[in-house]
ZADO-1210 file (C-alpha; in nm, 4 decimals, padded with zeros to 6 digits):
<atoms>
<atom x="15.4483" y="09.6632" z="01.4124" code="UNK" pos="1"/>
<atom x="15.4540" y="09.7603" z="01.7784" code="UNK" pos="2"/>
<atom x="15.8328" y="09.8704" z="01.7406" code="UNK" pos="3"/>
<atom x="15.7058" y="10.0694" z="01.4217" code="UNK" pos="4"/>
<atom x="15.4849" y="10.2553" z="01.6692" code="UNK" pos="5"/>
<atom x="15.6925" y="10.2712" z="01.9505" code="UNK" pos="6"/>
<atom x="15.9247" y="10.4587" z="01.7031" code="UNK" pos="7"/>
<atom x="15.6995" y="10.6950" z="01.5388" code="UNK" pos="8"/>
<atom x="15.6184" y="10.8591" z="01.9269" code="UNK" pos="9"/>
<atom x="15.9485" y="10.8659" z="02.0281" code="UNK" pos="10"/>
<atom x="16.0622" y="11.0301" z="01.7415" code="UNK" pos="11"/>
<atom x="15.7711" y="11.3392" z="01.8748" code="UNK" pos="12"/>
<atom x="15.9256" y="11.2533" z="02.2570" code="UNK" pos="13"/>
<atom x="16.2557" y="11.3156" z="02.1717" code="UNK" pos="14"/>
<atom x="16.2162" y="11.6648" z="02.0256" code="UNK" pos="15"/>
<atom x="16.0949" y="11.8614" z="02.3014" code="UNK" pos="16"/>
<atom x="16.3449" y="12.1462" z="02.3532" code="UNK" pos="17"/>
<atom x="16.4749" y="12.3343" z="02.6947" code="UNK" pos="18"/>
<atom x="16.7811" y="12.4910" z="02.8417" code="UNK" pos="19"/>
<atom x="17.0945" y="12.2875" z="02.9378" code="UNK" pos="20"/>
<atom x="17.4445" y="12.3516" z="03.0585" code="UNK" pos="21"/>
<atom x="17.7857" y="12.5720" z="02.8556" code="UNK" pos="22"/>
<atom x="17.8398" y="12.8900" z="02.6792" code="UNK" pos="23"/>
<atom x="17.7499" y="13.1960" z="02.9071" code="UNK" pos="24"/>
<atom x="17.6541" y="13.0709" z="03.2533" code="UNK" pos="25"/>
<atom x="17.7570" y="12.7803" z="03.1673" code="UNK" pos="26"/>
<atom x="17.4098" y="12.7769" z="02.9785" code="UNK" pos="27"/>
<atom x="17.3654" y="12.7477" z="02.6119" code="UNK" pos="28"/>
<atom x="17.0311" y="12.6883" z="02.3743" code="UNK" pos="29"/>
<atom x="17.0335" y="12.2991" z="02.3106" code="UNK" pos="30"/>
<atom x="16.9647" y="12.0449" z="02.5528" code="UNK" pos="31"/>
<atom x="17.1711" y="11.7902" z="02.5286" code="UNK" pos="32"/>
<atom x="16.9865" y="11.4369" z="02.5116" code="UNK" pos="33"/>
<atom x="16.6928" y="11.5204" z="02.4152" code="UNK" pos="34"/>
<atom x="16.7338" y="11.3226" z="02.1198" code="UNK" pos="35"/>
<atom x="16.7968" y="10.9275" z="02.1911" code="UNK" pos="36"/>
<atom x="16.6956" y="10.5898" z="02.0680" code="UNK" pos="37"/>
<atom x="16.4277" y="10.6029" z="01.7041" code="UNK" pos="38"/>
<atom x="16.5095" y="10.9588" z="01.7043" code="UNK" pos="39"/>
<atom x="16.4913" y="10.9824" z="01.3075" code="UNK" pos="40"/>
<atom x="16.1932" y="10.7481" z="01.2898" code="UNK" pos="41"/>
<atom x="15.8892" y="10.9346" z="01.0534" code="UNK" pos="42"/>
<atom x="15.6178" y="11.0860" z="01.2994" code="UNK" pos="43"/>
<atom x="15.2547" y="10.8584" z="01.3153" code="UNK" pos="44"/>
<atom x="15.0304" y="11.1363" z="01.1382" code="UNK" pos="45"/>
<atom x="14.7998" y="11.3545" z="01.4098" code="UNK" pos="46"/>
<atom x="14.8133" y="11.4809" z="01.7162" code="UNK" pos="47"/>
<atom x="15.0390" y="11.3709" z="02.0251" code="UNK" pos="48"/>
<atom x="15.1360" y="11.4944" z="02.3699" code="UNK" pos="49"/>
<atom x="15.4998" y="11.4420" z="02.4272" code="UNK" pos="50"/>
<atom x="15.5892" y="11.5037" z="02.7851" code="UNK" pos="51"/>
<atom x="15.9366" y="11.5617" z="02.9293" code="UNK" pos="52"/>
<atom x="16.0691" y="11.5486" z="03.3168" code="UNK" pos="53"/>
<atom x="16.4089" y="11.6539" z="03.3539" code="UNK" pos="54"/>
<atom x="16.6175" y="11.6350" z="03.6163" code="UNK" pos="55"/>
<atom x="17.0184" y="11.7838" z="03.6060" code="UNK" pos="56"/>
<atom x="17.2455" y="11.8541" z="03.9052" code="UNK" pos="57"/>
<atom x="17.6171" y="11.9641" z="03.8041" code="UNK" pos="58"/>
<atom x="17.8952" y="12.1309" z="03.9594" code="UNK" pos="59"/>
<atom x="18.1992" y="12.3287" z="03.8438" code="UNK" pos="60"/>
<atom x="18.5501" y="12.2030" z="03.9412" code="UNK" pos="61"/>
<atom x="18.7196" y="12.3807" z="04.2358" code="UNK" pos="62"/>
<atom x="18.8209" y="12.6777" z="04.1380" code="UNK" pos="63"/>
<atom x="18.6729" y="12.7208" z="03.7877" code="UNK" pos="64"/>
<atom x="18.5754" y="13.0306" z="03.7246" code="UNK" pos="65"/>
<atom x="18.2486" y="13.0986" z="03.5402" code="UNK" pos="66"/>
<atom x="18.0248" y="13.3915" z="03.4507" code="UNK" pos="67"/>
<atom x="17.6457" y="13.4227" z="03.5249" code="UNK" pos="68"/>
<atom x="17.4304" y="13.6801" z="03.4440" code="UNK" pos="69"/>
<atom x="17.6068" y="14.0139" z="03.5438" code="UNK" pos="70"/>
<atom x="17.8517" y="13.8173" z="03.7605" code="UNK" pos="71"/>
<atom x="18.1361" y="13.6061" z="03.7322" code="UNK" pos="72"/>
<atom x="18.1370" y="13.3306" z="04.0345" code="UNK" pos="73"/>
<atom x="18.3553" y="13.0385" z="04.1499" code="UNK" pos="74"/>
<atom x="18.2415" y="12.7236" z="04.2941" code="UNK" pos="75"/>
<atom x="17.9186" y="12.7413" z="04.1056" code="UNK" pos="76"/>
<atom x="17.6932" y="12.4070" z="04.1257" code="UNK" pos="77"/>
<atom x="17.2751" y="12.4133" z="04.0300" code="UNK" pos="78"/>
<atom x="17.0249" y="12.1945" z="04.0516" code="UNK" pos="79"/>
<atom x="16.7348" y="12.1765" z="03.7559" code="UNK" pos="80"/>
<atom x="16.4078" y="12.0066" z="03.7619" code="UNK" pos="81"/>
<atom x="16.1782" y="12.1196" z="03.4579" code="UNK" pos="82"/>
<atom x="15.8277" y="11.9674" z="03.3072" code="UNK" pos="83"/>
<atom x="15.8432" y="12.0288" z="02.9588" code="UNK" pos="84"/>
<atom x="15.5849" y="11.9665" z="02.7119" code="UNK" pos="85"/>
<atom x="15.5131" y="11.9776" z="02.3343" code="UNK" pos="86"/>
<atom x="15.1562" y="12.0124" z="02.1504" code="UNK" pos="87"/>
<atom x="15.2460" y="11.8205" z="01.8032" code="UNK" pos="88"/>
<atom x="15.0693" y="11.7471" z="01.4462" code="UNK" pos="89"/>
<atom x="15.2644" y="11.5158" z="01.1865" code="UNK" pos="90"/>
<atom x="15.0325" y="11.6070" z="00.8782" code="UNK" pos="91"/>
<atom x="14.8556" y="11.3482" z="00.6498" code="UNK" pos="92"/>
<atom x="14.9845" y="11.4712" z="00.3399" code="UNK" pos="93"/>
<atom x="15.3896" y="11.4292" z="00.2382" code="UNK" pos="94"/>
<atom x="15.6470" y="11.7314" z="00.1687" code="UNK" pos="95"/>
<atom x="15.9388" y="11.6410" z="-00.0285" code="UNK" pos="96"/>
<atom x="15.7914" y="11.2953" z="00.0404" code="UNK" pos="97"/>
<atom x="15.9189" y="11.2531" z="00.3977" code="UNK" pos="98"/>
<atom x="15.6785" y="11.2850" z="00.7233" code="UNK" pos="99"/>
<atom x="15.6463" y="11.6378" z="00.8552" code="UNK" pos="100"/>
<atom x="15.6014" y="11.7500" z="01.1900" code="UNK" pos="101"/>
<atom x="15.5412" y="12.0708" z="01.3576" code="UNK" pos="102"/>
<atom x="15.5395" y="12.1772" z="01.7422" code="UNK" pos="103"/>
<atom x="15.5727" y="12.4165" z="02.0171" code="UNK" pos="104"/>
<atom x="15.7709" y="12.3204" z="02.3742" code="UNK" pos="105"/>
<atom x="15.7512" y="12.5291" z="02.7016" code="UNK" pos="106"/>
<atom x="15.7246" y="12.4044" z="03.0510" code="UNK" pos="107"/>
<atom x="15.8013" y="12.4896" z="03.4361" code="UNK" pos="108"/>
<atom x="16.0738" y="12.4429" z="03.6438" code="UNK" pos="109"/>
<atom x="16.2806" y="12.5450" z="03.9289" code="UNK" pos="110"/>
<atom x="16.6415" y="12.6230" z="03.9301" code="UNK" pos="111"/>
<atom x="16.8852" y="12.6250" z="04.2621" code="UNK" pos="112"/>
<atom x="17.2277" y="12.7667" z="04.2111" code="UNK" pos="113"/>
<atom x="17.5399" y="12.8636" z="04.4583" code="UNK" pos="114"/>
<atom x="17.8763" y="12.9901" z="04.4231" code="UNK" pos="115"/>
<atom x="18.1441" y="12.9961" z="04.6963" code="UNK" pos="116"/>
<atom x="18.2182" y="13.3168" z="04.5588" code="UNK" pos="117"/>
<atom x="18.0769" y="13.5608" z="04.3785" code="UNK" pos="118"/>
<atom x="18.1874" y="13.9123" z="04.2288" code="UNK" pos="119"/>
<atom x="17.9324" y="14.1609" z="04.0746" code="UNK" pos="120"/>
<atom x="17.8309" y="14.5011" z="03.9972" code="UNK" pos="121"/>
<atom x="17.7022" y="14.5351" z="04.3620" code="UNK" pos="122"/>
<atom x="18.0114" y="14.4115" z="04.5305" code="UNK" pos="123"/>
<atom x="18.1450" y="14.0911" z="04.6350" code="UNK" pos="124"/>
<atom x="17.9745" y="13.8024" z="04.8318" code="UNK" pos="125"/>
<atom x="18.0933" y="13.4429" z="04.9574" code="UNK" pos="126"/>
<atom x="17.8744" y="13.1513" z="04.9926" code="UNK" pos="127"/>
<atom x="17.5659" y="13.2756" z="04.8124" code="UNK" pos="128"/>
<atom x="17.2485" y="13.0885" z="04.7183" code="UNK" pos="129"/>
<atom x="16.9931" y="13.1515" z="04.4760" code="UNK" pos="130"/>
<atom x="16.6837" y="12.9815" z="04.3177" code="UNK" pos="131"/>
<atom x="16.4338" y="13.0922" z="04.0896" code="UNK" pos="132"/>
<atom x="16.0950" y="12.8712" z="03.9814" code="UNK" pos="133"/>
<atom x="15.8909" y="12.9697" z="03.6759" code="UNK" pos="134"/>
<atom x="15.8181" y="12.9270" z="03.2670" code="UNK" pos="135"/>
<atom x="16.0793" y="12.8165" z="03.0765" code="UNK" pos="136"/>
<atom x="16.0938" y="13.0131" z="02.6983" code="UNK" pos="137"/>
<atom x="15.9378" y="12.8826" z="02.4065" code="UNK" pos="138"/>
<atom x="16.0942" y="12.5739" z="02.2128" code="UNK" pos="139"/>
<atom x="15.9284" y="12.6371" z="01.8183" code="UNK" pos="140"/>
<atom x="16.0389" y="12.3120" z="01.6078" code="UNK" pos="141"/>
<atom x="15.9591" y="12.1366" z="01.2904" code="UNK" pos="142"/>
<atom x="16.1016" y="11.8664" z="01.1161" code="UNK" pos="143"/>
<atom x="16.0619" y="11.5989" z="00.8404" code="UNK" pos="144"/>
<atom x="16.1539" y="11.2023" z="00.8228" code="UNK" pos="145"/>
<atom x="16.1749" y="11.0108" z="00.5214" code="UNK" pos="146"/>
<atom x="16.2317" y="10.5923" z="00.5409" code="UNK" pos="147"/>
<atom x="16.3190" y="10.3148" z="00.3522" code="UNK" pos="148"/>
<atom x="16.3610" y="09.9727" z="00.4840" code="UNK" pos="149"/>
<atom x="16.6171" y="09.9546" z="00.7643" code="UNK" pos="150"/>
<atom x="16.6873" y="10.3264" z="00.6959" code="UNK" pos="151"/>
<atom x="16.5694" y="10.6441" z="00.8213" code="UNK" pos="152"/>
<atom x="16.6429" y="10.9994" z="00.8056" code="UNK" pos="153"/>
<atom x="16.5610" y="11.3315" z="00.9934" code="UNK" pos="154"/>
<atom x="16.6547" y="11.7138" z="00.9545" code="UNK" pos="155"/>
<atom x="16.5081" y="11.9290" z="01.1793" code="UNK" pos="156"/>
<atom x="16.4878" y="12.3146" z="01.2957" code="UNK" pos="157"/>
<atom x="16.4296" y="12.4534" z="01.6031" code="UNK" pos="158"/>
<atom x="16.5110" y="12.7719" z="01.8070" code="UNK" pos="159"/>
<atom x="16.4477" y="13.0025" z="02.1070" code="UNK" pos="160"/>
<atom x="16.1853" y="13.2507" z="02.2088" code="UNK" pos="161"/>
<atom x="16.3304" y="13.4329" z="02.4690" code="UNK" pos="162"/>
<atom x="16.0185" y="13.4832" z="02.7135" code="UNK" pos="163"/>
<atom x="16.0452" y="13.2860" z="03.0338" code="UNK" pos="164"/>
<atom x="16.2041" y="13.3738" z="03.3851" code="UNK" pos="165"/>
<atom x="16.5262" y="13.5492" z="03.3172" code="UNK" pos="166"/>
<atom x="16.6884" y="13.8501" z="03.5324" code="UNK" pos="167"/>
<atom x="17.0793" y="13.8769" z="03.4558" code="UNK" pos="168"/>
<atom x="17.1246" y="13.9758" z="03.8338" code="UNK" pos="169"/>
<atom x="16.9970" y="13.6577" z="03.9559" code="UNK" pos="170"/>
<atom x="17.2219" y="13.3257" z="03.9649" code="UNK" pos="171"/>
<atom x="16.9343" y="13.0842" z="03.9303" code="UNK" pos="172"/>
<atom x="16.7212" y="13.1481" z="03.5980" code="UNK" pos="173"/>
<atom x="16.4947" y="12.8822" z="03.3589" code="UNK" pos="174"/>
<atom x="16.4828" y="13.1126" z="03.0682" code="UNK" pos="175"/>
<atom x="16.8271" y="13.1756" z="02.8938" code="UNK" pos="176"/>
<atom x="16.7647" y="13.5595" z="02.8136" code="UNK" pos="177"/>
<atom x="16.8734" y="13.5153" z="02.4444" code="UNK" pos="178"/>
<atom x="16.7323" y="13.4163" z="02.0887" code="UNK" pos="179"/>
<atom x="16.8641" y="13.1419" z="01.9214" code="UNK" pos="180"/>
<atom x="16.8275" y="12.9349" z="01.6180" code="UNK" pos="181"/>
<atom x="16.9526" y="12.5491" z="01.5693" code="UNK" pos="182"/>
<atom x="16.9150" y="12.3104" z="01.2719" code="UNK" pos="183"/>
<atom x="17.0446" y="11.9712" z="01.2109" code="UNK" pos="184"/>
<atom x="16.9706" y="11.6433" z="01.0777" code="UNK" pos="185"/>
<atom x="16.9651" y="11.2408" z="01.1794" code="UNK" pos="186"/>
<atom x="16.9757" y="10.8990" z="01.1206" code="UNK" pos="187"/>
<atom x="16.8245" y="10.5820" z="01.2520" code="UNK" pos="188"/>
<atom x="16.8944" y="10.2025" z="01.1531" code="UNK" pos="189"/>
<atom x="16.6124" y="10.0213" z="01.2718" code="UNK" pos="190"/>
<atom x="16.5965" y="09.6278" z="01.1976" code="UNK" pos="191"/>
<atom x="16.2422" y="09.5234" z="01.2773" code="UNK" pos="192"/>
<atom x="16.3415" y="09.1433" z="01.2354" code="UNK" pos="193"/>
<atom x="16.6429" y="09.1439" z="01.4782" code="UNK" pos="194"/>
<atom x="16.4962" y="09.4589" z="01.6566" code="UNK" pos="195"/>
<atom x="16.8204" y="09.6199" z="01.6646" code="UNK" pos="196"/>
<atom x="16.8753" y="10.0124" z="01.6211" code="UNK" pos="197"/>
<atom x="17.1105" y="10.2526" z="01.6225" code="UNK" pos="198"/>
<atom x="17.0482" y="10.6761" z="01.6006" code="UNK" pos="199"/>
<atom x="17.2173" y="10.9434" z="01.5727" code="UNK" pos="200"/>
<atom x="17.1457" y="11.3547" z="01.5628" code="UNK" pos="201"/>
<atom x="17.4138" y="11.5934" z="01.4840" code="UNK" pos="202"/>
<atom x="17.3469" y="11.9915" z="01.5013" code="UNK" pos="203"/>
<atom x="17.4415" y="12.3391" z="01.5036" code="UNK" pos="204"/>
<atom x="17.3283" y="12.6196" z="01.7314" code="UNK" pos="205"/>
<atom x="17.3378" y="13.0294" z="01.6515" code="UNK" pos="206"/>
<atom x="17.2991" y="13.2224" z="01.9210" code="UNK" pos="207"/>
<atom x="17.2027" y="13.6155" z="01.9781" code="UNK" pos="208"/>
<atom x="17.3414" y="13.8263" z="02.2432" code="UNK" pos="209"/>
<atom x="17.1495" y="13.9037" z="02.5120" code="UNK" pos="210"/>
<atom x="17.0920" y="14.2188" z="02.5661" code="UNK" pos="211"/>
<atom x="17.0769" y="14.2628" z="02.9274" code="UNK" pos="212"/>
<atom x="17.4781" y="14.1508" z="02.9190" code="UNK" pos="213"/>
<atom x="17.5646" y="14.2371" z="02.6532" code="UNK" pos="214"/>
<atom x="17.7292" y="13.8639" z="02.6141" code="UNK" pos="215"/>
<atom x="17.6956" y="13.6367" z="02.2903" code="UNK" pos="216"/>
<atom x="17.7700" y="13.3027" z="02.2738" code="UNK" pos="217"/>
<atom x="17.9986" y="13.1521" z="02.0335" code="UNK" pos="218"/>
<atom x="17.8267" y="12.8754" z="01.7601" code="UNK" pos="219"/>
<atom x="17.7824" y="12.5663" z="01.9252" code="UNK" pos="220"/>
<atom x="17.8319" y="12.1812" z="01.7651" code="UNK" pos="221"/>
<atom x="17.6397" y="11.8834" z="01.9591" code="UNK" pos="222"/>
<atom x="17.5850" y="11.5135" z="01.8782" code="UNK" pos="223"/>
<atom x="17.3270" y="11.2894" z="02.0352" code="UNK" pos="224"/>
<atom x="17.3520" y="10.9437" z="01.9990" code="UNK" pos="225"/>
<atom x="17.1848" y="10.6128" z="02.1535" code="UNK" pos="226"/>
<atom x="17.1773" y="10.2423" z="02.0462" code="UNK" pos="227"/>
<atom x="16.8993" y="09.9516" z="02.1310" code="UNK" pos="228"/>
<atom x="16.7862" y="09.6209" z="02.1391" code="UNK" pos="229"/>
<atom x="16.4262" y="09.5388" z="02.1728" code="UNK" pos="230"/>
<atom x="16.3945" y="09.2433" z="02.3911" code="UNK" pos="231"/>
<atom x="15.9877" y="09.1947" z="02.3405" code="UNK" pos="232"/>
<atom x="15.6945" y="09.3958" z="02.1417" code="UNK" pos="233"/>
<atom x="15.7407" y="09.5849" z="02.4391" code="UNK" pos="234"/>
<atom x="16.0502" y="09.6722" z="02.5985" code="UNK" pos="235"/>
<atom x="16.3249" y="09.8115" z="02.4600" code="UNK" pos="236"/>
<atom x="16.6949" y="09.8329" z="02.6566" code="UNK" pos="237"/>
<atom x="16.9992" y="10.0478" z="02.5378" code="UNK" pos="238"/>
<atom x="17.2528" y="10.2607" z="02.5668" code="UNK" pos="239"/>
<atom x="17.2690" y="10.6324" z="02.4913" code="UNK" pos="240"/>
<atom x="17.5423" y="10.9711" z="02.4936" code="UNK" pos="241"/>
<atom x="17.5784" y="11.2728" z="02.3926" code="UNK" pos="242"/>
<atom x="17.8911" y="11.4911" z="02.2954" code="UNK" pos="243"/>
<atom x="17.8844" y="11.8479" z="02.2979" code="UNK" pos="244"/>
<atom x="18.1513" y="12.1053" z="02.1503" code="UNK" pos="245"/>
<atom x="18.1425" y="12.5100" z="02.0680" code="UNK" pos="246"/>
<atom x="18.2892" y="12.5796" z="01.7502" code="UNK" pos="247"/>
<atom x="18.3749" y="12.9634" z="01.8254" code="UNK" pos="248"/>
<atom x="18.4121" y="13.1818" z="02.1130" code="UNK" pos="249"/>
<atom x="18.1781" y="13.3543" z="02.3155" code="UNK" pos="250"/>
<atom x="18.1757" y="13.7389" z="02.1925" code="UNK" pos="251"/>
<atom x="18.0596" y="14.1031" z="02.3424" code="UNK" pos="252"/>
<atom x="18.1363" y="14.3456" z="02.5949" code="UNK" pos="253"/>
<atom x="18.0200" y="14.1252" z="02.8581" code="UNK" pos="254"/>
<atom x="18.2349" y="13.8355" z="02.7615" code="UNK" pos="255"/>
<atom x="18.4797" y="13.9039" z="03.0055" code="UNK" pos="256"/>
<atom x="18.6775" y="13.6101" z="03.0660" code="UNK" pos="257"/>
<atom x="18.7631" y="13.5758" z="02.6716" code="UNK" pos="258"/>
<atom x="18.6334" y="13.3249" z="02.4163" code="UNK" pos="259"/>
<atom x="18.5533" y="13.0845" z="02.7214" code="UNK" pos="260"/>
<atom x="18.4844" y="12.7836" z="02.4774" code="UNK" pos="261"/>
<atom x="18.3027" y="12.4742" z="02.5925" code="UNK" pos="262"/>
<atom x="18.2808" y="12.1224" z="02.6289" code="UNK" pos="263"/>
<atom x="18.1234" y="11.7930" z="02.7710" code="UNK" pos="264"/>
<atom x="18.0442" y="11.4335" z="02.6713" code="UNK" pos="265"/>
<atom x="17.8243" y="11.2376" z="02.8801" code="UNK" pos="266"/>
<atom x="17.6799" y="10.8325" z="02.8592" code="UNK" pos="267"/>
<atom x="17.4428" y="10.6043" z="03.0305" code="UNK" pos="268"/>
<atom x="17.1500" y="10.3550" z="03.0227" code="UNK" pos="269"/>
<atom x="16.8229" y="10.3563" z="02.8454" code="UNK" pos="270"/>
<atom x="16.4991" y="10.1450" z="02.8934" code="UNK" pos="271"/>
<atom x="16.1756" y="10.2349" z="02.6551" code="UNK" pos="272"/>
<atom x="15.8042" y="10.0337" z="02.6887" code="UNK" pos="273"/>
<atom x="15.5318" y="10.0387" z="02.4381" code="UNK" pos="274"/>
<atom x="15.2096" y="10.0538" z="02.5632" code="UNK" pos="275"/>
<atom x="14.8382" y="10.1256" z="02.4845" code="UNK" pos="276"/>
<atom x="14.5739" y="10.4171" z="02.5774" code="UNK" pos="277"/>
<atom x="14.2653" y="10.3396" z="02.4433" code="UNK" pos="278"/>
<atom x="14.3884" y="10.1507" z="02.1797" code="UNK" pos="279"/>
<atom x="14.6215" y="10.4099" z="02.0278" code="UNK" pos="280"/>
<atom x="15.0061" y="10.3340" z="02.0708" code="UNK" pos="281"/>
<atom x="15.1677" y="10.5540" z="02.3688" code="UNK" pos="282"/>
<atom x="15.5480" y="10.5066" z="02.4825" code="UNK" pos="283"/>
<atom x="15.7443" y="10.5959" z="02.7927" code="UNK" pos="284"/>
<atom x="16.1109" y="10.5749" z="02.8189" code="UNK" pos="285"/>
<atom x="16.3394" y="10.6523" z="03.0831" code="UNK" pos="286"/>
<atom x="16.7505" y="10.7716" z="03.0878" code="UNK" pos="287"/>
<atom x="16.9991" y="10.9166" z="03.2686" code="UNK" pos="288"/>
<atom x="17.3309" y="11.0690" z="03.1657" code="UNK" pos="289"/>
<atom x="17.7081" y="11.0408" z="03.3621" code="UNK" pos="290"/>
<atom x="17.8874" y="11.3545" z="03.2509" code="UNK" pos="291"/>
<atom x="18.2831" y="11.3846" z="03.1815" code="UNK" pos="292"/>
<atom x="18.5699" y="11.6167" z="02.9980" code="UNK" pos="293"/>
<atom x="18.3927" y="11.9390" z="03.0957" code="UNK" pos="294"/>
<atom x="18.5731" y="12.2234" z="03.0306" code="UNK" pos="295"/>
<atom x="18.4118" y="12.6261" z="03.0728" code="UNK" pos="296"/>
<atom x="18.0790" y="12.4480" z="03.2272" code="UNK" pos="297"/>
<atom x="17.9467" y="12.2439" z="03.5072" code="UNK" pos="298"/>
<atom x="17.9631" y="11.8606" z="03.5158" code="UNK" pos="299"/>
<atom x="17.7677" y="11.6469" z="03.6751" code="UNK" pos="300"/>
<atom x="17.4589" y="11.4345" z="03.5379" code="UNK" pos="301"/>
<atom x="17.0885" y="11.4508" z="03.3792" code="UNK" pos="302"/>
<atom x="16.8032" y="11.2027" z="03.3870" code="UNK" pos="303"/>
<atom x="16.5515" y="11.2107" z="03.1485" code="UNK" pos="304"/>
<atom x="16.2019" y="11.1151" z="03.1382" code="UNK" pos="305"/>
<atom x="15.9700" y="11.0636" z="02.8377" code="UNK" pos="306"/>
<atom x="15.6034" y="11.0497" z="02.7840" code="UNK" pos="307"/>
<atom x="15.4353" y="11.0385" z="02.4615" code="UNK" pos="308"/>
<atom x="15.0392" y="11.0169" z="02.4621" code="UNK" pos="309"/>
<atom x="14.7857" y="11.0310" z="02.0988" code="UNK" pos="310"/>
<atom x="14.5882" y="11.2499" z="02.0776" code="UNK" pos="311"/>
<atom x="14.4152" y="11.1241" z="01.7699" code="UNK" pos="312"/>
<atom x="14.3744" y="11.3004" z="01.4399" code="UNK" pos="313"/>
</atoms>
């Protein structure tokens, strides 16, 4: 029962949206590894609080060149901290007989980025640094679980609303100055005798151009995946990855440096604890990510931490 629980909140913890790393700026819509461990688990009906730190430092190889905003820099590496949370309500009442959910995500965070070179509009500068703190855009998403036994499964939607800190003549931004759409679905094995489990989430991303650059990224594939074992009713220790992969090239009179297709993959550790507030299940669960096989984007590594609190009915 307490894995059952655990489950149901991490499945809301897991879906809290926010920008990441690829496509123009090396920055597309999804984040990758948001989704981990119970990720297709059906939602507990009511409210919840899920609540996301993230942490990701990454650097482009030497040389690589990459555009940002109006510019197109070499040497770029950034640092991103963000606090990211997401009000959610998982209805009594079945559609299509599976659990619905429904949410919102936005947050704050700060983002420090320098190139060894840059070349712009306004000329061309060496050794620049940049940093920007504010509101990230907003993260809309809904989604619906259905289970049977060992089995579960997820599809999902989600997008972007295009309204947080974002000036194309800065390096460092939070917002990603675009619209985009993503959808996608998932699976989780979950043995509640042997406590093992296994998810996975594969999706696709759409993305607008933005205006201010006139630059639109291509479509954009990504997979999330993670694999557990609880040890107790309350911990839970595993492994989890992500792989992700742009379909088509980036378009528009700003994409200057061609289709500029991109790619990463990225693995590392998981531990998740089930606890109580109250006497209403809550679950925390911490990860990081070691990145590798970048191509068009920085590489480097992300570390995830996830809060889920009830809120009751």
């Amino acid at each position: 029962m307490r894995h059952e629980r655990a489950a149901a909140f991490l499945a809301l913890a897991l879906g809290v949206g926010g920008p990441a790393h690829g496509d123009e700026g090396g920055v597309p819509f999804w984040f990758s590894g948001q989704y981990a461990s119970l990720a297709a688990v059906p939602a507990t009906p009511g409210w919840s609080l899920p609540m996301v730190g993230y942490y990701y430092r990454g650097d482009a190889s030497a040389g690589e060149v990459l555009p940002r905003g109006d510019s197109v820099t070499v040497g770029l590496n950034s640092r991103l901290p963000l606090l990211l949370v997401q009000p959610t309500y998982a209805p009594e009442r079945k559609v299509l007989g599976g659990q619905a959910a429904i949410g919102i995500g936005f947050g704050y965070g700060r983002n420090s980025t320098a190139a060894d070179l840059r070349m712009s509009p306004r000329g061309t500068a060496f050794d620049v640094e940049d940093s920007a703190s504010g509101f990230t855009d907003l993260y809309p998403v809904a989604s619906l679980a259905w289970n049977d036994g060992v089995h579960n499964w997820m599809t999902y939607l989600t997008g972007d609303i295009p309204v947080g800190a974002y000036d194309s003549k800065r390096l460092a931004n939070i917002g990603i100055g675009h619209a985009a759409i993503d959808a996608g679905g998932g699976y989780t094995y979950l043995d509640q005798k042997s406590g093992r489990e296994f998810s996975a989430v594969l999706g696709v991303t759409y993305n607008w151009e933005n205006k201010d650059t006139q630059y639109q990224n291509g479509i954009d594939s990504h997979l999330d995946w993670a694999a557990s074992q609880f040890l107790s009713a309350n911990w839970q220790l595993g492994v989890a990855g992500y792989v992700y992969y742009q379909l088509t090239g980036d378009s528009g009179a700003g994409a200057k440096l061609g289709p500029f297709k991109s790619k990463v993959a990225a693995i590392g550790p998981e531990i998740g604890y089930v606890f109580s507030i109250g006497g209403l299940p809550a679950y925390a669960n911490l990860r990081g990510y070691w990145e590798f096989e970048a191509r068009n984007r920085l590489e480097g590594y992300a570390v995830f931490v996830n809060l889920v609190l009830p809120l009751g009915h």
